[in-house]
N, CA, C and O of each residue as an XYZ file, in Angstrom:
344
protein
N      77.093     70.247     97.894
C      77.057     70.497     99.306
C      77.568     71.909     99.565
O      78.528     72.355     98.938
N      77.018     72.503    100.353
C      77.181     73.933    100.936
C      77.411     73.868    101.665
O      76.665     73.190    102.371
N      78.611     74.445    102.308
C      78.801     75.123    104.006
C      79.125     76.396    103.634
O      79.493     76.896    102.571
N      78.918     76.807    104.703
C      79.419     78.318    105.250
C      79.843     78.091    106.767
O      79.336     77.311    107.573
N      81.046     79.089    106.973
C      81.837     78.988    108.456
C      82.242     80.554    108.275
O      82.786     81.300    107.461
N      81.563     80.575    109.694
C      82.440     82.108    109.911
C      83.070     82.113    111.494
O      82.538     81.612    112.485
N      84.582     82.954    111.408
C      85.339     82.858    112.117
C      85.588     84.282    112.655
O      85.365     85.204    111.870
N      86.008     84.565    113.851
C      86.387     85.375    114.575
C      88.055     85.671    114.426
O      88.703     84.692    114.796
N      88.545     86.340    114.154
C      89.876     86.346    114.665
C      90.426     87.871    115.539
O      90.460     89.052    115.194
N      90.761     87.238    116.642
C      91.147     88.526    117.746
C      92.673     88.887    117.689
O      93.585     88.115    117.983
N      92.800     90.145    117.277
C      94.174     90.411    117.868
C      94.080     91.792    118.632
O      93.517     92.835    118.300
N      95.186     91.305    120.345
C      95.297     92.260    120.753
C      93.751     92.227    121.689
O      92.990     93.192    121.760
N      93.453     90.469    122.565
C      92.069     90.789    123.011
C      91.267     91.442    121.860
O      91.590     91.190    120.699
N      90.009     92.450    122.194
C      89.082     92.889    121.443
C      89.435     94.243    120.820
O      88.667     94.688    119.967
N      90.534     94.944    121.168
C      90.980     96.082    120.198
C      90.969     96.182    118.829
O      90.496     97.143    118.223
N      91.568     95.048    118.232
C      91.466     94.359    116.847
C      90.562     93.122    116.612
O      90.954     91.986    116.879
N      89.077     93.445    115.994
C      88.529     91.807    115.429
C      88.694     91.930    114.235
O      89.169     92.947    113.729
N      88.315     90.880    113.575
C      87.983     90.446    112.231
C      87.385     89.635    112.024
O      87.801     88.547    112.422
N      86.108     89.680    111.308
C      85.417     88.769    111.019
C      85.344     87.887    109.735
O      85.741     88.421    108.699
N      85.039     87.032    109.690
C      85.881     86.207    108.241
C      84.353     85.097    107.876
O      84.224     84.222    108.732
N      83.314     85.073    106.799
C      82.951     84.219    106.496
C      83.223     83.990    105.091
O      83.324     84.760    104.136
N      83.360     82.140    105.270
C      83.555     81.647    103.895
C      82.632     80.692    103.606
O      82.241     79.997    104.544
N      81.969     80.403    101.944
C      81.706     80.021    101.703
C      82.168     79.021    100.602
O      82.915     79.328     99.672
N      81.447     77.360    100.894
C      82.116     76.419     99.936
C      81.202     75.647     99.211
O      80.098     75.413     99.702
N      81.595     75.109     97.818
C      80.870     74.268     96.956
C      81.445     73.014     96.368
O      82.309     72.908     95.498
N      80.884     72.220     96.928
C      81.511     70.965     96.781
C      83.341     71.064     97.031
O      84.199     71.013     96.150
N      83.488     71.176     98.130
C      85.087     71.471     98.723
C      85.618     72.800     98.168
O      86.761     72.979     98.589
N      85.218     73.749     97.414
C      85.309     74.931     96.805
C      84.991     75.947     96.900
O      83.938     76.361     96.416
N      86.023     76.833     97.725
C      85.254     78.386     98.350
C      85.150     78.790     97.066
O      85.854     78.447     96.116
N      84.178     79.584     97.085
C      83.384     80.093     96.310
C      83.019     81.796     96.044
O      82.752     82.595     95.146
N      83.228     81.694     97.568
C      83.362     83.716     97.986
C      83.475     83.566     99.233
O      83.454     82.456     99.765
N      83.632     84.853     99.974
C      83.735     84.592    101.441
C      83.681     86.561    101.687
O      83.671     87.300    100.703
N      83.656     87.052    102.976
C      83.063     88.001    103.410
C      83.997     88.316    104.595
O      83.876     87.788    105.700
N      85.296     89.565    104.149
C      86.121     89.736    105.436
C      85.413     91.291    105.800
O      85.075     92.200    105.042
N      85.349     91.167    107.299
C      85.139     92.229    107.678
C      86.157     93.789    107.936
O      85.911     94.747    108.670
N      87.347     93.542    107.001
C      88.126     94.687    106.834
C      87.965     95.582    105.295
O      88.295     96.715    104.945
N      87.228     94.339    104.563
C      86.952     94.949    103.339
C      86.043     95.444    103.271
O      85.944     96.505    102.655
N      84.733     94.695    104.054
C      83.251     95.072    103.941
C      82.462     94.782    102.980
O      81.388     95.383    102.955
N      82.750     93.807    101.940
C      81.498     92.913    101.321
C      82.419     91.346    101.022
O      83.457     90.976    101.572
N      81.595     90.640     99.951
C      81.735     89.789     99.919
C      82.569     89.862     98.150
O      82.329     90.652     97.237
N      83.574     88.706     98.197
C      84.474     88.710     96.932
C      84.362     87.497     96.494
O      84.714     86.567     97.219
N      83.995     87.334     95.579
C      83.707     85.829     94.908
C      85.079     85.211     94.064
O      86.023     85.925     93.725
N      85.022     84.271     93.895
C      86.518     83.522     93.287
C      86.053     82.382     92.310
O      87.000     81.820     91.760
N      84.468     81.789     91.877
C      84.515     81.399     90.791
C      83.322     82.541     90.025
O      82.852     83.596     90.450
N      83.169     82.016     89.119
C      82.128     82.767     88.192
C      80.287     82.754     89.249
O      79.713     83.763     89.661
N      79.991     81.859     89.346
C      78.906     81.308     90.367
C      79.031     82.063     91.768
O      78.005     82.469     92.313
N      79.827     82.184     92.139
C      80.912     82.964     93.600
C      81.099     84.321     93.291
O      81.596     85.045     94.154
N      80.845     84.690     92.416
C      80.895     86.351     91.826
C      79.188     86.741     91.502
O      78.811     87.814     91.974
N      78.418     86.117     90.915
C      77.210     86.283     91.008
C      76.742     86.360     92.492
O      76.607     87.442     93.063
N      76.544     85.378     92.979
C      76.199     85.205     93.876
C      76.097     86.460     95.483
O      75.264     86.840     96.306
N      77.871     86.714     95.054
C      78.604     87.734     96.300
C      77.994     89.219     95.488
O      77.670     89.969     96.409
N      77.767     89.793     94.374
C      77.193     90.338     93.338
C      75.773     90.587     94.018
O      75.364     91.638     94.511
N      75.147     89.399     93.924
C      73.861     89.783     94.786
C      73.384     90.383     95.926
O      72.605     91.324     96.080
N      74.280     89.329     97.090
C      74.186     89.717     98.766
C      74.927     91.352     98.730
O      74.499     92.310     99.375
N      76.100     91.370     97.828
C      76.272     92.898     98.262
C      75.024     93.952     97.537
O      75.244     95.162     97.482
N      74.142     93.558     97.173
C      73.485     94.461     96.822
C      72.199     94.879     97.512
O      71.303     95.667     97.214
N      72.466     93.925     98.728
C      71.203     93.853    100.052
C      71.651     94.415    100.992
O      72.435     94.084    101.881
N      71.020     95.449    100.719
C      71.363     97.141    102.184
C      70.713     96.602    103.291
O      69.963     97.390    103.868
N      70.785     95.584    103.703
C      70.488     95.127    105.331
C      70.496     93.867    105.437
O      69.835     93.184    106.219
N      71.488     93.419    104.395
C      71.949     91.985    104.688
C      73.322     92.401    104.749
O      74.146     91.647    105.265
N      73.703     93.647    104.225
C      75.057     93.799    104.421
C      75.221     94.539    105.368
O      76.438     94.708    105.443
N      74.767     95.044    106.084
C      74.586     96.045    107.339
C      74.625     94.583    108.512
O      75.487     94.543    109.390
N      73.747     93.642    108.381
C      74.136     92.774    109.277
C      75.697     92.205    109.401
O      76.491     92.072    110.332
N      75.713     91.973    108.152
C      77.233     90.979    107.742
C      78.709     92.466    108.505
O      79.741     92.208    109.123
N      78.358     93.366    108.243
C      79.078     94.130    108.950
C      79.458     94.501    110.324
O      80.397     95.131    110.811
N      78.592     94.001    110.711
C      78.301     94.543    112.250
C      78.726     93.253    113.009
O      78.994     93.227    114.211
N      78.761     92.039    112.048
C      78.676     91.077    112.761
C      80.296     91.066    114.030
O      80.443     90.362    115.028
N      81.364     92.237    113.385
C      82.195     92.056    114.920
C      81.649     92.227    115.840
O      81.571     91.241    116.573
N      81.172     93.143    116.183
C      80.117     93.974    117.640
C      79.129     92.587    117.872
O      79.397     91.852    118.822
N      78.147     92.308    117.101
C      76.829     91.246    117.647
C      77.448     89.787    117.537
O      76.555     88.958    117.715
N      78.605     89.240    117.316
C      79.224     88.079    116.653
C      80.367     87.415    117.462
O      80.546     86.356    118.064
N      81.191     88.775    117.128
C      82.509     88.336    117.875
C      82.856     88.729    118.949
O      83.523     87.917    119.591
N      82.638     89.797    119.471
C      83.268     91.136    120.301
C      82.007     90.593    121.664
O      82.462     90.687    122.804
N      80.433     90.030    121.541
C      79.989     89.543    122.131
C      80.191     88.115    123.181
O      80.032     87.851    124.373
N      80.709     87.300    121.736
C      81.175     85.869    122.389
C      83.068     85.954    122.531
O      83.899     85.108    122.199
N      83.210     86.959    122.988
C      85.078     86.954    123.507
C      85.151     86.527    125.122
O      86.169     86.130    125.688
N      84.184     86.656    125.572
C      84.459     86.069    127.087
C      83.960     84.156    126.908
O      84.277     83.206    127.624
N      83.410     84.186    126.115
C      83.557     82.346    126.271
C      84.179     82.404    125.271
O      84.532     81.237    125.435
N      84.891     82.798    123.929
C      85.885     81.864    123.110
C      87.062     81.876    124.415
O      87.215     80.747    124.880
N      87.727     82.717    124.934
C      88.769     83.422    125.069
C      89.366     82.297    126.054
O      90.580     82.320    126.259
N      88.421     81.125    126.794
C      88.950     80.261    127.617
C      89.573     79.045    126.280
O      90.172     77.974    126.386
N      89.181     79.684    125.297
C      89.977     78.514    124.402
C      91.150     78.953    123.281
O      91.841     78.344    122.464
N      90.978     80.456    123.730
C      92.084     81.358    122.654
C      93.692     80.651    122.677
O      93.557     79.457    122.943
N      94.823     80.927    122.529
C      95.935     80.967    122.949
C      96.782     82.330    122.451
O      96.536     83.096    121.520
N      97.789     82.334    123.353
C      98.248     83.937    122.725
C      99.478     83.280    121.669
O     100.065     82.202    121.572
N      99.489     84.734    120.879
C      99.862     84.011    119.826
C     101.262     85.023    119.669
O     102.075     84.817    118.768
């Protein structure tokens, strides 16, 4: 089973985002994709291939980057009725 979840995290309202996707295999992240590093880092052998690949797609990673601006920084006026300050 596969999921993927990607998360927003705001600090400071929209001055500071971060975008965070992870991916899992059978209950097991596998790699995941922070948007302060800018690609994806794998954590098993399968999860290193894999993140290996997508970073090697010049406009799959151009999306995955951007995704604060089209992702997060977009949907901050409807998360934000469910934010709490922290």
């Amino acid at each position: 089973q596969w999921i993927a979840k990607g998360e927003c995290h705001f600090i400071n309202g929209t001055e500071r985002v971060q975008y965070v996707e992870r991916h899992s295999y059978n209950r097991e992240q596998i790699l995941h994709f922070d948007s302060n590093v800018g690609h994806f880092v794998g954590f098993t052998p399968f999860g290193e291939k894999v993140a290996e690949y997508w970073n090697s797609l010049p406009d799959f990673m151009r999306l995955k980057r951007t995704a604060v601006d089209w992702y997060c920084r977009s949907n901050y006026e409807v998360a934000a009725v469910f934010l709490t300050e922290r």
